[in-house]
C-alpha positions as CSV (number, residue, x, y, z in Angstrom):
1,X,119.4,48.7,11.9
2,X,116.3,48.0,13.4
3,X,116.6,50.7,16.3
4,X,118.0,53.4,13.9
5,X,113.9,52.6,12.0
6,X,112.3,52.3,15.2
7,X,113.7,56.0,16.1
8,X,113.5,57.3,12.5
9,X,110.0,56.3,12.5
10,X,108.8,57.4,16.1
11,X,110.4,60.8,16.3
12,X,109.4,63.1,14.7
13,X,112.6,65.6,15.3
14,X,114.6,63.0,13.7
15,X,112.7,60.6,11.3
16,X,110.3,61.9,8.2
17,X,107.6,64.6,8.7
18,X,105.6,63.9,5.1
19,X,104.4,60.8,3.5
20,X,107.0,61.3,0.6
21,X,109.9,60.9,3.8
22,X,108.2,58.2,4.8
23,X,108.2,56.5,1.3
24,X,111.9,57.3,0.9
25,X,112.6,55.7,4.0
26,X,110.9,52.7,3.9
27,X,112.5,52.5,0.2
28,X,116.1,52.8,1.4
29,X,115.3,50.1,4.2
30,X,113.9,48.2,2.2
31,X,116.3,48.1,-0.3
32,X,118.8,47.2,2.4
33,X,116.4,43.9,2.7
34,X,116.0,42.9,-0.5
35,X,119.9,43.2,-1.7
36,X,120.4,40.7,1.3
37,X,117.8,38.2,0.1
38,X,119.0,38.5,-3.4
39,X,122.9,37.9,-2.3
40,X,121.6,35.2,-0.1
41,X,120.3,33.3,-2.6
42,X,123.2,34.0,-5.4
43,X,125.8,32.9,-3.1
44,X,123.6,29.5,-2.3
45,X,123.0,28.7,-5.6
46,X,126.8,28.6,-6.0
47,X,127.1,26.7,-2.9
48,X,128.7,29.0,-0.2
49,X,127.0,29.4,3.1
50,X,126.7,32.8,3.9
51,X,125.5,32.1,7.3
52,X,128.8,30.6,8.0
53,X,130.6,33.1,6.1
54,X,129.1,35.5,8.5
55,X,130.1,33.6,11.6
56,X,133.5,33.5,11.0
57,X,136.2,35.4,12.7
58,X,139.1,35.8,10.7
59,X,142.8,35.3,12.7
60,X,144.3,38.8,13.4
């Protein structure tokens, strides 16, 4: 994710060209952010790791 805002934001032939592209974009990244944080939180309050959940391969 982070090289797909690096490019979007450096290049001008693929990232925004006006400062309402630029608003949208750092809006939908940010989003991205804050629904992590917010999950991160829920699921620790209930007492699941989601660092571990993360980690784990399941058996195929």
């Amino acid at each position: 994710m982070a090289i797909t805002f690096y490019f979007a934001v450096t290049t001008p032939a693929v990232g925004p060209s006006t400062p309402d592209a630029d608003i949208l974009l750092v809006t939908i990244f940010g989003s991205g952010v804050l629904i992590y944080i917010a999950r991160y939180f829920f699921y620790k309050g209930n007492g699941i790791n989601i660092g571990k959940m993360l980690q784990e391969i399941p058996p195929e």
